[in-house]
PyMOL Python script that loads the backbone (N, CA, C, O; Angstrom):
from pymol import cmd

cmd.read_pdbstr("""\
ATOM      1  N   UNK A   1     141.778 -30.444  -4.570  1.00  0.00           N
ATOM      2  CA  UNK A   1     141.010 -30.456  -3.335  1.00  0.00           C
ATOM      3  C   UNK A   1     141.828 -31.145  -2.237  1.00  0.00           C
ATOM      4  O   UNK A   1     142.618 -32.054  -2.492  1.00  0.00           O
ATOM      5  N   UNK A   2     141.584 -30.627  -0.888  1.00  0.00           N
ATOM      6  CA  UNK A   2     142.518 -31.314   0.216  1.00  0.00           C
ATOM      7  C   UNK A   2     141.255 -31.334   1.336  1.00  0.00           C
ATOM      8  O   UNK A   2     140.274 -30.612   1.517  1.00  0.00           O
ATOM      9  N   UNK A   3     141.740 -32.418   1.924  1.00  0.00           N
ATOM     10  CA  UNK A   3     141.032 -33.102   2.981  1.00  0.00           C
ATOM     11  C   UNK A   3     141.397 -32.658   3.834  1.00  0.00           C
ATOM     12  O   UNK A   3     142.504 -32.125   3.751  1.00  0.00           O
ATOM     13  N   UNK A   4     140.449 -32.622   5.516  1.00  0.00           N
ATOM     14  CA  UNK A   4     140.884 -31.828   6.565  1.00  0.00           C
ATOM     15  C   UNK A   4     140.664 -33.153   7.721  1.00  0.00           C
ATOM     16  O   UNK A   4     139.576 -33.637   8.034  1.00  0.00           O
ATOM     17  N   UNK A   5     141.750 -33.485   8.134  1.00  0.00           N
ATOM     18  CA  UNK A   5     142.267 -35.078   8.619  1.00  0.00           C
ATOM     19  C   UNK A   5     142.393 -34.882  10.444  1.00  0.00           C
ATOM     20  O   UNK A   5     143.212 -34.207  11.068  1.00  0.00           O
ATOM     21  N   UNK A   6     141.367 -35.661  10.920  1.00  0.00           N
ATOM     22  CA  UNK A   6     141.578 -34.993  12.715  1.00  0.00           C
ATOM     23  C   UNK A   6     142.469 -36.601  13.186  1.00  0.00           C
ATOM     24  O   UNK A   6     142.017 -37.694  12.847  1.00  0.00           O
ATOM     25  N   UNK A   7     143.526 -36.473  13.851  1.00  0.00           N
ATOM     26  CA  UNK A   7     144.234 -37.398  14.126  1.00  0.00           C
ATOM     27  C   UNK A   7     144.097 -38.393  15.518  1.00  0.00           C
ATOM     28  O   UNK A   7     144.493 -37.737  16.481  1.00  0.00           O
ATOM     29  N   UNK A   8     143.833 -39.228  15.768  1.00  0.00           N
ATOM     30  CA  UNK A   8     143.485 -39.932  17.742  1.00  0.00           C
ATOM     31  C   UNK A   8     144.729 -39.478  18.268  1.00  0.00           C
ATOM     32  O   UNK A   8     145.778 -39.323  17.643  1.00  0.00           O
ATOM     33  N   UNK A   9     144.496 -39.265  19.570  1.00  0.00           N
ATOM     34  CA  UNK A   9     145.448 -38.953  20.644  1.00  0.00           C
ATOM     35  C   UNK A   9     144.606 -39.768  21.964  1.00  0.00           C
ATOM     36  O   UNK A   9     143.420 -40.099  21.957  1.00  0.00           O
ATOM     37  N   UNK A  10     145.472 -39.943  22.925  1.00  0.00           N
ATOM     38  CA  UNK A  10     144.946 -40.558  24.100  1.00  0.00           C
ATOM     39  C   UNK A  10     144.533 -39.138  25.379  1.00  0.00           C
ATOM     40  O   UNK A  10     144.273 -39.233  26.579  1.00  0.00           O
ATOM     41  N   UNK A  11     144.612 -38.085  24.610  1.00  0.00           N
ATOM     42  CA  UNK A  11     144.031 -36.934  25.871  1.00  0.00           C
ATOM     43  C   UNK A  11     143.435 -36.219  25.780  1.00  0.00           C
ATOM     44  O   UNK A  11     142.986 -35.591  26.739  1.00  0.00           O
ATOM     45  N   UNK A  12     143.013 -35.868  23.908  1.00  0.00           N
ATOM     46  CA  UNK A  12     141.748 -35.056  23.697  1.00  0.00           C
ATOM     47  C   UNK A  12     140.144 -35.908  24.272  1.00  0.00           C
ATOM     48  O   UNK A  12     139.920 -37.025  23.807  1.00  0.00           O
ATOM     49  N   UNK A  13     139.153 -35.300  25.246  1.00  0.00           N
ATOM     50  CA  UNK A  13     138.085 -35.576  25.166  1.00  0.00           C
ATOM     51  C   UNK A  13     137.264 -36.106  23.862  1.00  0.00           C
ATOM     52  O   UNK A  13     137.450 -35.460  22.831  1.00  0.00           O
ATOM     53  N   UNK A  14     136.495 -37.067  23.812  1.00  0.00           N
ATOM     54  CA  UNK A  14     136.070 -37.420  22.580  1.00  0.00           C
ATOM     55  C   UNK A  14     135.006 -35.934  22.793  1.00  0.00           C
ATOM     56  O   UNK A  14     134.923 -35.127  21.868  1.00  0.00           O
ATOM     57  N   UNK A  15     134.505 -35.795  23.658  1.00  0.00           N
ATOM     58  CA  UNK A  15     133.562 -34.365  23.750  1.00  0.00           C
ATOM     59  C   UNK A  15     134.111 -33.364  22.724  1.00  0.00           C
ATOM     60  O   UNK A  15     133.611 -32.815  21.742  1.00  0.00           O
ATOM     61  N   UNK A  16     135.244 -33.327  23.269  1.00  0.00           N
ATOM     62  CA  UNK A  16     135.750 -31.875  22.522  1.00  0.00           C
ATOM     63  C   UNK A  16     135.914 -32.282  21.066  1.00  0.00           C
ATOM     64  O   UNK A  16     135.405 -31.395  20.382  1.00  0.00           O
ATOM     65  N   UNK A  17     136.437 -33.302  20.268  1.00  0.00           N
ATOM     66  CA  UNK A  17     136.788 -33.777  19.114  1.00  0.00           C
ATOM     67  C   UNK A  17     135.232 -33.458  18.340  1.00  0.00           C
ATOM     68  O   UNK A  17     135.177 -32.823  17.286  1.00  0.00           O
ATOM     69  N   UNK A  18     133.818 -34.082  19.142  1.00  0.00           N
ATOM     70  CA  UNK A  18     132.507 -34.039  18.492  1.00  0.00           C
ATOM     71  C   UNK A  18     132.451 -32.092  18.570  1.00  0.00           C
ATOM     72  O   UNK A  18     131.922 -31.483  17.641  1.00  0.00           O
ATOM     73  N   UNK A  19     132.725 -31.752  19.113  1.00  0.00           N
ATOM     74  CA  UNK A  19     132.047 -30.128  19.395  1.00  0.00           C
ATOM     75  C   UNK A  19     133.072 -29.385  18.362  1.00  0.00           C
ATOM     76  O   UNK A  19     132.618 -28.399  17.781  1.00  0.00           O
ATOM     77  N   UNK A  20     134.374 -29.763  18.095  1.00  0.00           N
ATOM     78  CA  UNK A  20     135.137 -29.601  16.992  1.00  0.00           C
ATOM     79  C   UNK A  20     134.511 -29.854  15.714  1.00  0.00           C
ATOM     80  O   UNK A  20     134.403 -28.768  15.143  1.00  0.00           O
ATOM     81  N   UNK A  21     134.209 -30.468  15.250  1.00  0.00           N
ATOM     82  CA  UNK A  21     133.038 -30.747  14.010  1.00  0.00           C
ATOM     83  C   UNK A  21     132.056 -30.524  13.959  1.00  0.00           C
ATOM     84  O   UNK A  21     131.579 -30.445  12.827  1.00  0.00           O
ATOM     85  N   UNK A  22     131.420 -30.356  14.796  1.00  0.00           N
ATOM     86  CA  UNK A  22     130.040 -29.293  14.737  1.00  0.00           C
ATOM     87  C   UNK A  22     130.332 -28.232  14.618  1.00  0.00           C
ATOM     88  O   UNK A  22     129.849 -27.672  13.634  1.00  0.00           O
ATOM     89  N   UNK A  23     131.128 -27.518  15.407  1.00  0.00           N
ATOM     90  CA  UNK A  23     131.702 -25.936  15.190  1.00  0.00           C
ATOM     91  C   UNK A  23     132.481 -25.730  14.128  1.00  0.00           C
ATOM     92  O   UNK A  23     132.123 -24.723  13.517  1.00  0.00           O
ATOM     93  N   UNK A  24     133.401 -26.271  13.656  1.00  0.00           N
ATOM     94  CA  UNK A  24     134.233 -25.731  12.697  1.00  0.00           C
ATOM     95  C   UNK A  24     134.377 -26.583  11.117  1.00  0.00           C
ATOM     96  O   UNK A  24     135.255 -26.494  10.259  1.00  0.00           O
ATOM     97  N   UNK A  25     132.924 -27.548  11.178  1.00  0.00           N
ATOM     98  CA  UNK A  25     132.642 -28.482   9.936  1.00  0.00           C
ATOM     99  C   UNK A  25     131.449 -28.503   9.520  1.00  0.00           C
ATOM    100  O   UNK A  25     131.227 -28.824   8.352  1.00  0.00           O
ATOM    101  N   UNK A  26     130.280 -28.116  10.510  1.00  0.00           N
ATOM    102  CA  UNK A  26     129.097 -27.877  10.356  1.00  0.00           C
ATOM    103  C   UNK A  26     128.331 -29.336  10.460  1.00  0.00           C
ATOM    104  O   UNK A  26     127.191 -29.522  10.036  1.00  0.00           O
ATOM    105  N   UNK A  27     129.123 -30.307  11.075  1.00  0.00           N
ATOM    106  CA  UNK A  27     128.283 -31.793  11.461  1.00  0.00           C
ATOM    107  C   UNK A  27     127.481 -31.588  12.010  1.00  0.00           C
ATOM    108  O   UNK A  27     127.540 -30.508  12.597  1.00  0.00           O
ATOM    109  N   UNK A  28     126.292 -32.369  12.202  1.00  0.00           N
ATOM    110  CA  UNK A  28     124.988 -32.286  13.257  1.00  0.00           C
ATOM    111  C   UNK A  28     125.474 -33.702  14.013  1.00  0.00           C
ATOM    112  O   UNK A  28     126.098 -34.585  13.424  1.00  0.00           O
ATOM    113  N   UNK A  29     125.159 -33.748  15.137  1.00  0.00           N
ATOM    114  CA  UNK A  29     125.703 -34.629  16.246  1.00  0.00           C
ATOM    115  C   UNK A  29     125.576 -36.114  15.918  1.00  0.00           C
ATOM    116  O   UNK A  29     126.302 -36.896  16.531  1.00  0.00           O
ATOM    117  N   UNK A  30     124.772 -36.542  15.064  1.00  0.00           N
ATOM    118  CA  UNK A  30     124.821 -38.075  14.469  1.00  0.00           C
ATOM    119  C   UNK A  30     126.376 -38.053  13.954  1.00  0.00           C
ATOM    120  O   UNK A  30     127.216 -38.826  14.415  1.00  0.00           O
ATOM    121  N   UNK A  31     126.607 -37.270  13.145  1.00  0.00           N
ATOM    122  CA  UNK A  31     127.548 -37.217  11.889  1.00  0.00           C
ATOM    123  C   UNK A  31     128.482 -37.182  13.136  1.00  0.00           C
ATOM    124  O   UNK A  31     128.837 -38.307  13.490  1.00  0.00           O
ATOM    125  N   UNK A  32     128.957 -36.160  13.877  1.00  0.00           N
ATOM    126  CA  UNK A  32     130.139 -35.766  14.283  1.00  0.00           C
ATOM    127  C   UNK A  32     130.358 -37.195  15.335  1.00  0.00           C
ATOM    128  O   UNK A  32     131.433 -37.785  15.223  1.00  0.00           O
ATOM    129  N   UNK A  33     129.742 -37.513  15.936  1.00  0.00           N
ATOM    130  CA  UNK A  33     129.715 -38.422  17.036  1.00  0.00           C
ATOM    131  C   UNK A  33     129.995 -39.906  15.961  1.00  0.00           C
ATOM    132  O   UNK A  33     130.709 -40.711  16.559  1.00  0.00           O
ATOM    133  N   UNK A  34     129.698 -40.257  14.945  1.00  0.00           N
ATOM    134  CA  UNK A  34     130.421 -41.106  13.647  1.00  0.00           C
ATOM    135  C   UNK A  34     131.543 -40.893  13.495  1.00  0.00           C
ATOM    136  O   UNK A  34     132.315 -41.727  13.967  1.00  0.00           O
ATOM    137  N   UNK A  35     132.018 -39.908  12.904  1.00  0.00           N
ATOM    138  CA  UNK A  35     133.212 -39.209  13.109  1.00  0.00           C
ATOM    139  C   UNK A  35     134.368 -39.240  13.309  1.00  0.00           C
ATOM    140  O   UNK A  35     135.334 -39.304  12.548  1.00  0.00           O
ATOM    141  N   UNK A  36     134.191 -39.153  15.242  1.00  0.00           N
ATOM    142  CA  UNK A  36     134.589 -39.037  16.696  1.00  0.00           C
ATOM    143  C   UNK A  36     135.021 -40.447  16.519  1.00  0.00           C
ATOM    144  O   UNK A  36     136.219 -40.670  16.694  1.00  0.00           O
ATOM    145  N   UNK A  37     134.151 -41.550  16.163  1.00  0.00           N
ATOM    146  CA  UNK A  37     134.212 -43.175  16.731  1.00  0.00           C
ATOM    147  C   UNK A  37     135.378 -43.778  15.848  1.00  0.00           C
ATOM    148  O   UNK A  37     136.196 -44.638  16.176  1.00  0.00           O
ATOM    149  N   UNK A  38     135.219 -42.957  14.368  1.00  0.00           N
ATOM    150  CA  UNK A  38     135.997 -43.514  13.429  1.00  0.00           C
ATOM    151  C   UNK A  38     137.683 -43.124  13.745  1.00  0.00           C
ATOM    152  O   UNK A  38     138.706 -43.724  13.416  1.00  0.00           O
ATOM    153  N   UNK A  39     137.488 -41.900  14.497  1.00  0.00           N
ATOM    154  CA  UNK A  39     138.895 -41.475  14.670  1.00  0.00           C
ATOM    155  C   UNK A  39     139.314 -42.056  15.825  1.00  0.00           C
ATOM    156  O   UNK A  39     140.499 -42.316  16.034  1.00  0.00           O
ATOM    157  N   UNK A  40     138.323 -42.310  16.690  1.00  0.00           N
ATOM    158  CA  UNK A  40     139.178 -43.278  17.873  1.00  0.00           C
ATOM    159  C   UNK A  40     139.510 -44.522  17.892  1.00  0.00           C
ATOM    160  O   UNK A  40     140.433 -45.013  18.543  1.00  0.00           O
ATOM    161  N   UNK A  41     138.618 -45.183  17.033  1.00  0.00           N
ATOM    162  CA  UNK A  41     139.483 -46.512  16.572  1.00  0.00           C
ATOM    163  C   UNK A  41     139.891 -46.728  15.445  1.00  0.00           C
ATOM    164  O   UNK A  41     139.982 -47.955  15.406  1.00  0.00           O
ATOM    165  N   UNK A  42     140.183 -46.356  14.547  1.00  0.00           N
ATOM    166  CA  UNK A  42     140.716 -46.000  13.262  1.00  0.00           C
ATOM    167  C   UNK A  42     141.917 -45.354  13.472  1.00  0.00           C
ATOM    168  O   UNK A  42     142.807 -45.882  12.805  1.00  0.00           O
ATOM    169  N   UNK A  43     142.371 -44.229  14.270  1.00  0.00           N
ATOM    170  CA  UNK A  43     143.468 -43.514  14.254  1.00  0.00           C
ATOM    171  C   UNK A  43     143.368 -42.315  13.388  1.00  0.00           C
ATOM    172  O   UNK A  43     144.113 -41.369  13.643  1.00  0.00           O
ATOM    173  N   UNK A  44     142.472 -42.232  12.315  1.00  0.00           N
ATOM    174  CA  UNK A  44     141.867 -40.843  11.977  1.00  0.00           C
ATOM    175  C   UNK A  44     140.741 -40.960  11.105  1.00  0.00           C
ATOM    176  O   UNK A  44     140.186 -41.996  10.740  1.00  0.00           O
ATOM    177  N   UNK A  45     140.442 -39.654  10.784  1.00  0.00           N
ATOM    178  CA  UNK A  45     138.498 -39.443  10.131  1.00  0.00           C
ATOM    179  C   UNK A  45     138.723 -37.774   9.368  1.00  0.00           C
ATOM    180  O   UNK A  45     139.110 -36.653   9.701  1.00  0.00           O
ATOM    181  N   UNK A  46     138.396 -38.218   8.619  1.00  0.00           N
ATOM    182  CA  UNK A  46     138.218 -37.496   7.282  1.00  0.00           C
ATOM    183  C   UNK A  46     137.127 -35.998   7.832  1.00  0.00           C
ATOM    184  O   UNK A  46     135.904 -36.111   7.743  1.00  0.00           O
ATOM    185  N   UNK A  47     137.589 -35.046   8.224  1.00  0.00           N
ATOM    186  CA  UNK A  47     136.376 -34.120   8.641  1.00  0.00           C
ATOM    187  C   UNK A  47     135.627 -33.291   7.390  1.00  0.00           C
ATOM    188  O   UNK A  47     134.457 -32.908   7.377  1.00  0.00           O
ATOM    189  N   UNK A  48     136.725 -33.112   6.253  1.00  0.00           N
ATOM    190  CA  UNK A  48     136.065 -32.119   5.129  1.00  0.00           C
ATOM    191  C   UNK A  48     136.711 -32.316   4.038  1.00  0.00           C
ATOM    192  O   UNK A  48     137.930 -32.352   4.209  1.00  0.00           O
ATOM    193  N   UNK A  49     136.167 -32.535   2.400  1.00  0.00           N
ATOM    194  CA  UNK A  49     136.666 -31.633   1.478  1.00  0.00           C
ATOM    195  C   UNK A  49     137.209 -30.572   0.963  1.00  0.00           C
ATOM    196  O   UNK A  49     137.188 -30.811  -0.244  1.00  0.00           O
ATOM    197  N   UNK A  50     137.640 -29.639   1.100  1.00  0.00           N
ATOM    198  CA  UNK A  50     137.852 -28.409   0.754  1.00  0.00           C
ATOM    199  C   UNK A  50     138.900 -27.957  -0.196  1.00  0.00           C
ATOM    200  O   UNK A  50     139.724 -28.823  -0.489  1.00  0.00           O
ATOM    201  N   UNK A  51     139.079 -26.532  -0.861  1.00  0.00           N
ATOM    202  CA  UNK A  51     140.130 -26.646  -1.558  1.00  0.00           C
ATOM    203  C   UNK A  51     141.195 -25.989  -0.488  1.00  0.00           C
ATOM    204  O   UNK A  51     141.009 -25.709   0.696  1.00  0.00           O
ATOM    205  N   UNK A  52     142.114 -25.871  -1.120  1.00  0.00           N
ATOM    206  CA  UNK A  52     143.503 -25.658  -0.222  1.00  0.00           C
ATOM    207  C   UNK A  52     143.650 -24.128   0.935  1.00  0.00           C
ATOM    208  O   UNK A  52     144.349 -24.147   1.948  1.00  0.00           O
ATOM    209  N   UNK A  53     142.864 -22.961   0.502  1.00  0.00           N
ATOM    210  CA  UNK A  53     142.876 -22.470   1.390  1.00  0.00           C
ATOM    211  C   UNK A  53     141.901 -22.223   2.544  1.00  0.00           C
ATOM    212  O   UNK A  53     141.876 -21.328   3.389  1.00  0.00           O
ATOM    213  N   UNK A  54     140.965 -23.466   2.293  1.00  0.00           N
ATOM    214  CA  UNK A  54     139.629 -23.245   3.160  1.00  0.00           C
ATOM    215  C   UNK A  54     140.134 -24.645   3.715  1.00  0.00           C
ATOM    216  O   UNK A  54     139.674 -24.571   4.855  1.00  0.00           O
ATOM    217  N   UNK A  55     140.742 -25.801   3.659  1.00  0.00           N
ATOM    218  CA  UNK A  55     141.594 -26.529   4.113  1.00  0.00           C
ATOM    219  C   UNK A  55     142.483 -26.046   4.904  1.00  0.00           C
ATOM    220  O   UNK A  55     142.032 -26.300   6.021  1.00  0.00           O
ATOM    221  N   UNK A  56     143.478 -25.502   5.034  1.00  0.00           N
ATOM    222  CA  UNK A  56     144.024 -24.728   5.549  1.00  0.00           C
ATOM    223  C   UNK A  56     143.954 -23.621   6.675  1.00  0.00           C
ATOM    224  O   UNK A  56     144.772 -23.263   7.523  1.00  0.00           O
ATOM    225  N   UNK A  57     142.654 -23.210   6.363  1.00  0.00           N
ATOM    226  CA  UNK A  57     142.103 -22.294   7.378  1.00  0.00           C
ATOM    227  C   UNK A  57     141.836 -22.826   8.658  1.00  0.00           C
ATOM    228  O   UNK A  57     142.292 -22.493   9.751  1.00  0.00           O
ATOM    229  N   UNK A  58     140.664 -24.097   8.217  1.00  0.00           N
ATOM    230  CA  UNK A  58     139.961 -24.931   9.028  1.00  0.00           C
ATOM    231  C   UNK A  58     141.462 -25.832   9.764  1.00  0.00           C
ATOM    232  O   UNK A  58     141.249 -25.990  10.966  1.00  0.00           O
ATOM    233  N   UNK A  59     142.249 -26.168   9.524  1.00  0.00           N
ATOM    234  CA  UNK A  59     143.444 -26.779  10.436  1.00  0.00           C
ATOM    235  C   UNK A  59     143.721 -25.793  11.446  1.00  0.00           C
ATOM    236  O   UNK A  59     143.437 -26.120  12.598  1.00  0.00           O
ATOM    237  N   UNK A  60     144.324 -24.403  11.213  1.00  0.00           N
ATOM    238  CA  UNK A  60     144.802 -23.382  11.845  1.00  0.00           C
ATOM    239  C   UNK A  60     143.564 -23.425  13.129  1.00  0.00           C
ATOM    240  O   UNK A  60     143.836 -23.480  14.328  1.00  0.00           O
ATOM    241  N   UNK A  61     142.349 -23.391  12.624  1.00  0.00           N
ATOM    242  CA  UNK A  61     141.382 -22.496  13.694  1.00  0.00           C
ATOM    243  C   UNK A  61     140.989 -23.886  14.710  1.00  0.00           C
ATOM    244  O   UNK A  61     140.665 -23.814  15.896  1.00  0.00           O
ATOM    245  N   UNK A  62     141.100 -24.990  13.992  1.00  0.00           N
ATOM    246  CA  UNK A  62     141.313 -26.400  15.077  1.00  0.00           C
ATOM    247  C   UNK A  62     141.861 -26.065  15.598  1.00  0.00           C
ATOM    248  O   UNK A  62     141.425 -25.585  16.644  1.00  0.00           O
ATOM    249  N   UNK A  63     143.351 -26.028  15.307  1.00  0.00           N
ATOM    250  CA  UNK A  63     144.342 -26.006  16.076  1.00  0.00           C
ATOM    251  C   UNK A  63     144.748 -25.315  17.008  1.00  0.00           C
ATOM    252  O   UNK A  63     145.683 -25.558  17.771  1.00  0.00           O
ATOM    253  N   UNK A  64     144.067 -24.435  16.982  1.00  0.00           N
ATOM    254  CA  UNK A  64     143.933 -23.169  17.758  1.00  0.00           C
ATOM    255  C   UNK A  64     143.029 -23.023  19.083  1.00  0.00           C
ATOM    256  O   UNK A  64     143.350 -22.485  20.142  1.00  0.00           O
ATOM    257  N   UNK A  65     141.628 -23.740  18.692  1.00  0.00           N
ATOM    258  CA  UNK A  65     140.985 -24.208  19.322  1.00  0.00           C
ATOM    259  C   UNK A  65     141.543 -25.246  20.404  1.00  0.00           C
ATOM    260  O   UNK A  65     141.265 -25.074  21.591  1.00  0.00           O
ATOM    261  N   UNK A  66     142.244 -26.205  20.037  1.00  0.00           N
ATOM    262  CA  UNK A  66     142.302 -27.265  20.729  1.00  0.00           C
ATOM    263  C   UNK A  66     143.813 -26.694  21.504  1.00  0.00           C
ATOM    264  O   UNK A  66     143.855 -27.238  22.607  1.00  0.00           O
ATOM    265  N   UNK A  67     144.506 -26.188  21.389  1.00  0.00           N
ATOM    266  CA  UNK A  67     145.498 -25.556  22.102  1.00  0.00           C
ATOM    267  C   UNK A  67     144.816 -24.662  23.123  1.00  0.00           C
ATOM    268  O   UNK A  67     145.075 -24.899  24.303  1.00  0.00           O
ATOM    269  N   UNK A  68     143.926 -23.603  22.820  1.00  0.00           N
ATOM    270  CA  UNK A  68     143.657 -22.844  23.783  1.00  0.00           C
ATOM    271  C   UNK A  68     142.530 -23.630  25.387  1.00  0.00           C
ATOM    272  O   UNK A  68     142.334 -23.157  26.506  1.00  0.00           O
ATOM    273  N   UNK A  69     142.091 -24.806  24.811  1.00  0.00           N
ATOM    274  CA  UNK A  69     141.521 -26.010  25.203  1.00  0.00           C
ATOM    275  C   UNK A  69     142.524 -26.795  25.644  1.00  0.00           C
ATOM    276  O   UNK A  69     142.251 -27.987  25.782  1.00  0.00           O
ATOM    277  N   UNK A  70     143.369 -26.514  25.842  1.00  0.00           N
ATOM    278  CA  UNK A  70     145.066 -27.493  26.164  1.00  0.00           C
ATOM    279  C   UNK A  70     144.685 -28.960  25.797  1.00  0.00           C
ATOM    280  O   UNK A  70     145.022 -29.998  26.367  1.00  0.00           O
ATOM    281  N   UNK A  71     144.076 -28.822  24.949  1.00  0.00           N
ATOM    282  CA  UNK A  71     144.553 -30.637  24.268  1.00  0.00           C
ATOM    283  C   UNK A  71     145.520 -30.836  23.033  1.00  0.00           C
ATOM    284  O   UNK A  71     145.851 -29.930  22.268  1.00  0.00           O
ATOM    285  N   UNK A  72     145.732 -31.528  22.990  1.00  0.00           N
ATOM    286  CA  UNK A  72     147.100 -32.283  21.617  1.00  0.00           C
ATOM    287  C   UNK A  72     146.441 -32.472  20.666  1.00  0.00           C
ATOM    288  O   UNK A  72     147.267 -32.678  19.776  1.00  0.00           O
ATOM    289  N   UNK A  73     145.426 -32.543  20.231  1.00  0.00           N
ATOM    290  CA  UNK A  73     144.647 -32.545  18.732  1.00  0.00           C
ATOM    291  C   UNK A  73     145.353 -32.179  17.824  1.00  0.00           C
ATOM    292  O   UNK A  73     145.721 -31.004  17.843  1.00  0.00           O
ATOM    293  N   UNK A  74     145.765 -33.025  16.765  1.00  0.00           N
ATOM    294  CA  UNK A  74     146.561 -33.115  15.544  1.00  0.00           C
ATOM    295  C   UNK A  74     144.757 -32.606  14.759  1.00  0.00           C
ATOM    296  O   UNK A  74     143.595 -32.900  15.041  1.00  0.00           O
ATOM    297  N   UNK A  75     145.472 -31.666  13.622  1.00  0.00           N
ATOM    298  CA  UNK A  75     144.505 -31.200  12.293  1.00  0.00           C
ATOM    299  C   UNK A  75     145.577 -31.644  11.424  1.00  0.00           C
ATOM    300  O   UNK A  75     146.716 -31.280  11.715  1.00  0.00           O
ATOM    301  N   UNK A  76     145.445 -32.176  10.678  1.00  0.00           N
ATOM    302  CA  UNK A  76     146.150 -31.799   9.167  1.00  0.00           C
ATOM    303  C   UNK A  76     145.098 -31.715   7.958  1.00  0.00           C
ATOM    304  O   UNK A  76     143.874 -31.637   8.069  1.00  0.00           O
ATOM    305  N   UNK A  77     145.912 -31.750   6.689  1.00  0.00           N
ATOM    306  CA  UNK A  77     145.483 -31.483   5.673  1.00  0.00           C
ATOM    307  C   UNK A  77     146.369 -32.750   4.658  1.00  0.00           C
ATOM    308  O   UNK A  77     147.427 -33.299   4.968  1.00  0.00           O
ATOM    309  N   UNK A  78     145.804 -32.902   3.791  1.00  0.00           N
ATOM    310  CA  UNK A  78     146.063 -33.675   2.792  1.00  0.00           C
ATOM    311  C   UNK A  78     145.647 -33.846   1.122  1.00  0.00           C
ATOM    312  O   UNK A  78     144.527 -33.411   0.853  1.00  0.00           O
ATOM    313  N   UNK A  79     146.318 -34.347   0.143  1.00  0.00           N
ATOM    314  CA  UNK A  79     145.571 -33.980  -1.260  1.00  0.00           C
ATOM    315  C   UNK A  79     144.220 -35.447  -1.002  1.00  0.00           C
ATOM    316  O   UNK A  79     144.377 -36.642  -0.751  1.00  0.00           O
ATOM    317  N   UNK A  80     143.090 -34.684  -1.197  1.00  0.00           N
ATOM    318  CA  UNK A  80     142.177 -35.947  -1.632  1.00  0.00           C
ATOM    319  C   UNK A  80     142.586 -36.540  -2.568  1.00  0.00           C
ATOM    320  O   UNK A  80     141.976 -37.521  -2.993  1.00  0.00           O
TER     321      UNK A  80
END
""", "prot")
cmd.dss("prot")
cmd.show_as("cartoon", "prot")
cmd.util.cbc("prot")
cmd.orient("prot")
């Protein structure tokens, strides 16, 4: 199983980071807005479980997201 890891940056909107996990993690706004807080002062937050190609997916379509959104939002992936 691999984890789907959202990274702090100083220029993504915390807006967009919460609407990122609701859309592409299925958080309800308590959760994502937890989240959001952990990754901004923490430096990152754990968004999902998954196995490796649903891990994988979910980085790409962040990433994709947040590019076409012109922000720097780091996705990665990692072994839980």
């Amino acid at each position: 199983m691999f984890q789907v890891v959202l990274l702090n940056d100083d220029f993504t909107p915390m807006e967009f980071v919460v609407m990122v996990l609701q859309q592409y993690f299925k958080r309800d706004l308590e959760t994502a807005t937890q989240i959001m807080l952990k990754i901004h002062h923490e430096g990152r937050g754990v968004c999902g479980v998954y196995t490796r190609d649903v891990a994988a997916t979910k980085v790409e379509l962040v990433l994709a997201a947040a590019r076409r959104a012109g922000h720097p939002l780091q996705c990665i992936m990692e072994a839980a």
